[in-house]
N, C-alpha and C positions, 0 to 999 in steps of 0.2 A: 068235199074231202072225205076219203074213207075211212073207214073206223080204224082201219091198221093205221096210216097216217096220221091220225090225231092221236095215239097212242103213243106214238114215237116221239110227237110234237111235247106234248105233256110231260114225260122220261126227261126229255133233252133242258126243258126247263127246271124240272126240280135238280137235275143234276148242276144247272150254274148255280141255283140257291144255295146249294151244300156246298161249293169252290167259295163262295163267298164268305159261309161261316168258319170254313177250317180254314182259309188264309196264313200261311205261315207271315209272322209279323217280320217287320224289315229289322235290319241290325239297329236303326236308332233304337225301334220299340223296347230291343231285350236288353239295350243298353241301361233305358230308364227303369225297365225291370228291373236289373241287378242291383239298380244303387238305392231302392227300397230297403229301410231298415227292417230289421230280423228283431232286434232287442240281444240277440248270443253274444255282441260284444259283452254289453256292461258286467253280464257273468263272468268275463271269463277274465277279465283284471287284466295288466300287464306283466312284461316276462321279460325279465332282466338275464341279457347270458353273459355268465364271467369268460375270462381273456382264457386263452389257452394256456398261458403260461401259470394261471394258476393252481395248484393242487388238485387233482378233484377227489371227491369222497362218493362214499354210497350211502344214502339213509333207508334204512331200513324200517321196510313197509310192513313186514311180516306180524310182529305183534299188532297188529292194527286190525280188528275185527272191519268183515263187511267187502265186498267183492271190489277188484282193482278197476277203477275207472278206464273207460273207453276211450277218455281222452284228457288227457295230464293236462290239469288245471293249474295254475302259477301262485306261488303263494302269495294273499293279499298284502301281506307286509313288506314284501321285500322293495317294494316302492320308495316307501320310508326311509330305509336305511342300506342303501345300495354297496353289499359286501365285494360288489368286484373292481374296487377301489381299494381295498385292501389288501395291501403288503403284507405278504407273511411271512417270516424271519425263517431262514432255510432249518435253521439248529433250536431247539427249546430244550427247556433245563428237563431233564426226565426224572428226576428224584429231588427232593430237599433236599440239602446239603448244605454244609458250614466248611469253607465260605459257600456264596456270600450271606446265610442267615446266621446270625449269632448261636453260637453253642447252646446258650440257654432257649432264646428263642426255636431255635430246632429242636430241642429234648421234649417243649411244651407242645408243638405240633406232632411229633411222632406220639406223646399220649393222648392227644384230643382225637386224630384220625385214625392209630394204629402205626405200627411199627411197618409194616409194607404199605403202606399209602404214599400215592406218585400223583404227582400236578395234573388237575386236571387244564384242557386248553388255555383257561381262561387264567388259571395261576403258575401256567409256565411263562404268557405272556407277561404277566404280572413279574416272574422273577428277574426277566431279563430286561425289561424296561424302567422297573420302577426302584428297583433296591439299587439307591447312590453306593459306590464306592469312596472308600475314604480319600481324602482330598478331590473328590470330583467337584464342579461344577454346581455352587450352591445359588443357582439360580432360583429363583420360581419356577416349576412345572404345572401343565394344566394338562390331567389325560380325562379319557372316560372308559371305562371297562364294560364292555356291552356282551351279555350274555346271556342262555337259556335259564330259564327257574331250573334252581336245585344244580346248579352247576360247582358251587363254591365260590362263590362271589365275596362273602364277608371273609376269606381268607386271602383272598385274592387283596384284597384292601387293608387286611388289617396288619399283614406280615411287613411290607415297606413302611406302615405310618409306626407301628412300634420299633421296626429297628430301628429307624430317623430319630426316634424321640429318645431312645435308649443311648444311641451314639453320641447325640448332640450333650445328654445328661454328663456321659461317662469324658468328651475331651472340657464340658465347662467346668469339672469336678473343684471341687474347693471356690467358685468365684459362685457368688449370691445371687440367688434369680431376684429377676426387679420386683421394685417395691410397688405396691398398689395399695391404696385405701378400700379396697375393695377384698369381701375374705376370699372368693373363689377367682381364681386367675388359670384357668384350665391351658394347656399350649396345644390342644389340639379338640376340634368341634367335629363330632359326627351326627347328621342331621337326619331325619328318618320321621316318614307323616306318621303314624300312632304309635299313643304312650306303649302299645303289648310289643311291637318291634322294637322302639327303643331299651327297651328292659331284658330280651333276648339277646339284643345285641352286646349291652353292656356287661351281662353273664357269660357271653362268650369271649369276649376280648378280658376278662379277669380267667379265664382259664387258659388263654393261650399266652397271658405276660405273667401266671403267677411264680416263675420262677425268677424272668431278670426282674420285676418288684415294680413295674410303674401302676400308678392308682389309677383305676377306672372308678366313674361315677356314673348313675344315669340320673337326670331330672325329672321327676316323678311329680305324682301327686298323690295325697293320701286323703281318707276318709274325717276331716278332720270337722270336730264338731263347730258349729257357729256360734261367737261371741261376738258381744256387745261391745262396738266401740267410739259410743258416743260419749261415754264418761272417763275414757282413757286417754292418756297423755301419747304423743307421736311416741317417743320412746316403747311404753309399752304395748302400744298397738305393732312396734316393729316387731317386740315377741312373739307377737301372733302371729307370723309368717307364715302360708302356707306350703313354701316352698321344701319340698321334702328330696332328701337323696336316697334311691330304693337299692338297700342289698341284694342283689338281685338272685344270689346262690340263697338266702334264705327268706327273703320279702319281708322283712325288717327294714324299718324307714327309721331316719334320721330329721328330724324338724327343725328345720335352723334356728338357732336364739336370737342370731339379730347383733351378737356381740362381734368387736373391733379384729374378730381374730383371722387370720390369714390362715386357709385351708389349702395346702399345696395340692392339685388336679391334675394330670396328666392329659386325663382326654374326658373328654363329659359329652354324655348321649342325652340327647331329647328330641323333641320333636322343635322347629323352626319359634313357634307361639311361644311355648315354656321358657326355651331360652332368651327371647326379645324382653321374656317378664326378669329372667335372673339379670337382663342387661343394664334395663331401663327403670324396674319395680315391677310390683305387679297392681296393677290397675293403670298404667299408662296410657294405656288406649281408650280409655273410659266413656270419650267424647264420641270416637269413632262406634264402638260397641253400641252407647246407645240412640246415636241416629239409624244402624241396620235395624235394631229393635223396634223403630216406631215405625221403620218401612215396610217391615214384616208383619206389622197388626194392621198398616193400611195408614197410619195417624200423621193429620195434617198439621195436628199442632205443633210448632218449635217452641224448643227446650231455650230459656234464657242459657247463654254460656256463659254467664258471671257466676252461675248458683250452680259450686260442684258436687255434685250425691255421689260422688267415690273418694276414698282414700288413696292414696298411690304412695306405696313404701317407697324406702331407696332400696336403689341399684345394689345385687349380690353380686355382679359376677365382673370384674374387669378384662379387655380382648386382647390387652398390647401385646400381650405373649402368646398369640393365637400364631402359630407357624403350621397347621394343616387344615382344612376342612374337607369335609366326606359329605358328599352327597348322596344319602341312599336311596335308594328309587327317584331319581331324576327325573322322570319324565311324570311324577306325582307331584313333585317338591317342584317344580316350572309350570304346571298349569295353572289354569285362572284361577281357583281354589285357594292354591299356596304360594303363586310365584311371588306376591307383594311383601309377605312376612322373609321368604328365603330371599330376596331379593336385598331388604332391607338389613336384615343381620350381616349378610357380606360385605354390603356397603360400610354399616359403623364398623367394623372389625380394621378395614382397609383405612378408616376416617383415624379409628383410637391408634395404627400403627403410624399415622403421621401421613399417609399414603392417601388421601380422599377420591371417592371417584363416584361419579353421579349416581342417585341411585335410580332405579329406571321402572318408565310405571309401567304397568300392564300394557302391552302390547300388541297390536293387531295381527303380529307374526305367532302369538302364541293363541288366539282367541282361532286363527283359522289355519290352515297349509298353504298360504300364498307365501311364493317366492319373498324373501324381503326387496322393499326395492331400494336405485342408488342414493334415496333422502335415508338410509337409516344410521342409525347412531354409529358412533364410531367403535370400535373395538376394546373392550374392557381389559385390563389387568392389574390382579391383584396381587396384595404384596406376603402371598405365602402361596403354599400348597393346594390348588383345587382338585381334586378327585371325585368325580361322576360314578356313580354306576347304577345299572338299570338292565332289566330284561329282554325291556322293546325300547324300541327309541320312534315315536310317531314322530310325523312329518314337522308338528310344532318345537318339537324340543330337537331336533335336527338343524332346522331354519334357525332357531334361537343361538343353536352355538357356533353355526357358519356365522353366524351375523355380529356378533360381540366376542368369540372366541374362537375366532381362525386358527389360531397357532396353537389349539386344545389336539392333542394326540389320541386319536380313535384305536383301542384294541377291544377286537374282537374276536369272539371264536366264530369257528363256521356253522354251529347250528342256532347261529340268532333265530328268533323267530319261528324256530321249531317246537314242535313236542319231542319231550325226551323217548330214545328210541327202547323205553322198558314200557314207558306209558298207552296203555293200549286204549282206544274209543271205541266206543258201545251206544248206539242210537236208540233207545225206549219209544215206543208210540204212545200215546193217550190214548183211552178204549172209548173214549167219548164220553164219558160219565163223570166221576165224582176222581176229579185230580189228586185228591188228598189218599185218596186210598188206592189210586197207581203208585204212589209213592211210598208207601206203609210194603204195600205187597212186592215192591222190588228189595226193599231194605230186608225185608224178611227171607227173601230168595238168598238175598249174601249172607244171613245166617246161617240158612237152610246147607249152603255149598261150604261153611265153614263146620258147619256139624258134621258133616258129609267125608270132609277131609280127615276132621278127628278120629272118626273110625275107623278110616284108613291107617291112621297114624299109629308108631308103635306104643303108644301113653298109654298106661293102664287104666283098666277100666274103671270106670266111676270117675272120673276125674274131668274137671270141670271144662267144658267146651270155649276156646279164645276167641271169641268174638270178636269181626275186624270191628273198628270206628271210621264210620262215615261223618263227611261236612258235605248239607246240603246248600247250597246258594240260592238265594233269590234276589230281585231284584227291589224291592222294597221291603223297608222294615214292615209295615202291618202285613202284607205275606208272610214273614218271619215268624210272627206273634202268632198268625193265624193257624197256621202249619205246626208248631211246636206248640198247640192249644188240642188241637185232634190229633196229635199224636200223643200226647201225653194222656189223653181220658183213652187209647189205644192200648195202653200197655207198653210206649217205647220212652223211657222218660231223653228229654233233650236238653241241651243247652244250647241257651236265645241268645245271640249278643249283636247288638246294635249298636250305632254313634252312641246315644243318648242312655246305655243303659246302666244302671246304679252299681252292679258289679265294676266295671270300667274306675271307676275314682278310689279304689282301697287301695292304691298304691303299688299292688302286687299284678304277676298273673295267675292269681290263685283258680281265677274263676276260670282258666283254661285245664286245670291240672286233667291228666289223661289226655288230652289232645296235642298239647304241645311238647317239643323234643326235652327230653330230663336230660343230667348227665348221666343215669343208669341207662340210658338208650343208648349214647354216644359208645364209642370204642376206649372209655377211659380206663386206663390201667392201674392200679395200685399196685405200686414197686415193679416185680416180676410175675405177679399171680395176677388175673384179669377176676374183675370184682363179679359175684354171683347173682346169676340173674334173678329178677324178681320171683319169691313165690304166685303163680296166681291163687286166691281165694276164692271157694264158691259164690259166695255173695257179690264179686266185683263181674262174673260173666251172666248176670240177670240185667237184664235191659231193661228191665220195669223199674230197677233199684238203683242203678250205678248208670249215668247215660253214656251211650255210646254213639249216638248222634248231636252234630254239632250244626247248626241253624245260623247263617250270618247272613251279612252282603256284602257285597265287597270292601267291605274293610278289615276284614282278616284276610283278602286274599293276594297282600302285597307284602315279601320279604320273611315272615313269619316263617321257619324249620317246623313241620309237624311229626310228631313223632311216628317210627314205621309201622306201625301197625293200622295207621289210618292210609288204606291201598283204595278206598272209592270214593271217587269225587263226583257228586250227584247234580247239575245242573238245571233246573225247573224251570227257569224263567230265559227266554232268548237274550244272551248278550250283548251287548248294547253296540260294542266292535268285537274285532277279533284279539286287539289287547287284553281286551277285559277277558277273555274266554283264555286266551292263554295264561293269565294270572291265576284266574279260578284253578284248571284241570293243573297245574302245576305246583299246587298242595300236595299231589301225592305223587308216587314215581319219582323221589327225589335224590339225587346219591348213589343214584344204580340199583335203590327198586325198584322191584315191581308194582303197579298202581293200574288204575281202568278207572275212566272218567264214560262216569251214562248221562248222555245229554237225549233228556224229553222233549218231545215233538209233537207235531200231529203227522201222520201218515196221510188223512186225506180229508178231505175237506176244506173249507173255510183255515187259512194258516198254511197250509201244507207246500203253498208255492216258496214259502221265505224257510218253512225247514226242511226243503232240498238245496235250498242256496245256499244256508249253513249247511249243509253236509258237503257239500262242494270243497267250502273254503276249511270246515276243517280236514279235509281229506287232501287238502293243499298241505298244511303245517305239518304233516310225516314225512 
């Protein structure tokens, strides 16, 4: 063989080897290619599209710092609570008016909101569903009102339960409301998880009835000192009651005596707990409380049940004349936390009306998002007024009322589940160092740009600089403590508040004052002249002296009004869902301001994949 022929031989070989390795695969191969997962589902959520025949709207992206996604993500909640099932009434009320709100009842709303103040979504559906006309149909109603934070929600709720209660007063005139051996007989329960919501609530609904005259109360507690009462007789240990009713326009408490006298109530606020105590006593539960106790130190030993270590007063509060309840933050007051107490109070109320109806234990619909299946309970109905409302409504508290309350009437507006479209987000990185002081040096940045603004501003010189008020979140108390420990040896002094913290039981919200809404904030009018705004004093815009940061977890961040000058809402710790995150950031932006929520992250490293996934989903919620 010649050298050119064995040259050609060798050429024509390597070229089958190379046909062999490039082989284009057959169509099964690229078939089982393609059905190889990626993982880009689980990011990218589901995507619910409403009918055409519904409205449609635009939300507005523009306040929302950070460049517009490449490809439009779906909001994670809309799973939950599927808006395009929802009817929307062609016509809605565009102004208060009398009718159908009572003359007084409107005069008190036009001074709480201002004289041009108009419905927002959530309270025109409110006006046209919920306010009975006289002789209509005095059935029992069950709705839920489902809306964004800061929408008007407790106005939404509170305008049909006072006209109901004002009407019904004004045709039984002259005929005796029923007798109870019991002094407190409230005709209407509004129910709300913490005592600082309860007591805003009850401040508000005494400024929006104090013309037609019905009493508001809230069930508080106060700082009351410990007595001995081993050497006291039941009688005078009932004096010692600690059941207190909080003024809530001055944080003056009232300590019940324990005597035979009948205290006429209109509507009484507490929290689900409190009031089971004005129901039943308080120390009722005494057996239950302290089995969680010895389960919580780990102790195997059982408590004889013959030998009682508590007192249990009587009962303050009678329910026969219970004709509405309000559920405020529903989707708080039904989870595993609270459903067994709120579950429990509906039940005797419907029991003390003559009406009984099971009351229903914890359930596996509310513990997980599974569908209920066809073994569940049958359908509950009470014998008065139910009203829900709530900002999200997750998949448990959804299932809960398809399940037991089918014939419950859903109004909602269309930006459930949204950020308010003033609320703008701001993403923070961690510089990889000492976390405490990325947080000190951002707080200080919003000073920087408030000082910055004064300048601009026409205020004459010298004059003290307005400092916004930040709430930072985290997600545990000892973060809380931690953080408000190195800020405070910093120069920025704060306010810490926790479940457990000792401010919480004086009966008041004192220990909110500056962060929470006054009624110098509100648009209240005296007569014709609009009352004068606060002076500021130098000493009150010193950070070091006066705090203008506020330190929780989420338990200031359900229901609570904060007042407008608190516009940033600082987020440090990853949210646990996206409820929780939209509770948090919707402390500020409330009412149609302006507000900026900075959620800290890491950019890269170790972390960085789950705070691009949060940025996804809240670039979903705009």
């Amino acid at each position: 063989m010649s050298t050119t022929t064995a040259f050609r031989t060798v050429i024509r070989r390597a070229a089958r080897k190379n046909s062999v390795k490039t082989a284009v695969p057959s169509s099964k191969g690229r078939l089982a290619q393609s059905l190889q997962p990626t993982g880009r589902a689980k990011k990218l959520g589901s995507l619910h599209v409403a009918p055409r025949s519904r409205p449609s709207f635009s939300r507005d992206v523009a306040p929302h710092s950070g460049k517009r996604p490449k490809q439009q993500h779906s909001n994670p909640l809309e799973a939950h609570f599927d808006l395009s099932t929802t009817t929307l009434p062609k016509t809605l009320p565009s102004d208060f008016t009398s009718p159908p709100l009572l003359p007084g009842l409107l005069q008190s709303v036009k001074e709480v909101l201002g004289q041009d103040a108009v419905p927002t979504p959530i309270q025109a559906l409110s006006l046209k569903h919920l306010m009975k006309e006289p002789g209509a149909e005095s059935k029992w109603k069950e709705y839920l009102l489902a809306s964004e934070t800061g929408s008007g929600k407790s106005i939404a709720y509170l305008l049909p339960l006072l006209q109901d209660l004002k009407r019904t007063e004004l045709e039984s005139a002259g005929s005796p409301r029923k007798s109870s051996p019991r002094p407190f007989n409230p005709r209407a329960l509004v129910l709300a998880p913490t005592h600082e919501l309860s007591r805003q609530l009850a401040g508000f609904a005494k400024k929006v009835s104090h013309i037609i005259k019905l009493r508001i109360q809230c069930a508080s507690r106060a700082n009351t000192s410990s007595t001995t009462k081993n050497n006291s007789t039941a009688s005078k240990m009932k004096t010692t009651t600690e059941v207190v009713f909080d003024n809530c326009d001055t944080g003056d408490v009232m300590v019940g005596s324990g005597g035979r006298f009948n205290r006429e109530v209109d509507v009484l606020v507490g929290t689900p707990m409190k009031l089971l105590e004005l129901e039943k006593g308080k120390g009722w539960n005494w057996e239950q409380r302290a089995h969680e106790r010895a389960l919580r130190a780990g102790s195997k030993k059982t408590e004889d049940p013959t030998v009682r270590k508590f007192w249990v007063d009587e009962p303050e509060m009678g329910l026969e004349s219970i004709e509405w309840v309000i559920v405020d933050e529903a989707d708080v007051l039904f989870d595993p936390d609270f459903e067994a107490s709120t579950r429990q109070l509906l039940a005797d109320i419907a029991t003390a009306k003559g009406q009984p109806v099971p009351v229903l234990p914890v359930s596996p619909v509310s513990l997980s998002d599974a569908r209920p299946t066809p073994e569940s309970p049958q359908p509950i109905s009470y014998p008065f007024h139910l009203l829900l409302t709530s900002a999200t409504i997750p998949n448990s508290l959804s299932n809960y009322l398809s399940t037991h309350h089918p014939a419950l009437v859903r109004l909602a507006s269309p930006k459930l589940h949204h950020l308010p479209s003033t609320l703008r987000t701001e993403h923070a990185k961690w510089t990889g160092g000492n976390k405490d002081a990325d947080i000190e040096r951002r707080i200080r940045r919003v000073w920087a740009e408030d000082a910055l603004t004064h300048a601009k501003s026409a205020l004459p010189a010298g004059s003290p600089v307005k400092l916004s008020k930040i709430i930072v979140f985290c997600n545990k108390r000892s973060k809380v403590e931690q953080l408000t420990t190195v800020l405070g040896t910093r120069g920025v002094a704060c306010v810490a508040l926790t479940g457990d913290a000792d401010a919480r039981k004086r009966g008041n919200n004192h220990h909110l004052d500056g962060f929470l809404k006054s009624s110098d904030s509100s648009m209240i009018t005296s007569g014709s002249r609009p009352l004068k705004p606060p002076v500021l004093r130098a000493g009150l815009s010193n950070p070091a002296v006066t705090p203008h940061v506020l330190v929780t977890t989420s338990l200031l961040s359900r229901g609570l009004d904060f007042s407008p000058e608190i516009k940033h809402v600082f987020i440090v710790d990853e949210p646990r869902n996206m409820i929780d995150f939209l509770h948090r950031a919707g402390r500020a932006g409330r009412a149609g301001e302006s507000g900026k929520v900075v959620v800290f992250g890491r950019a890269q490293g170790r972390g960085s994949g789950r705070t691009e996934e949060m940025r996804k989903k809240i670039r979903a919620l705009t």
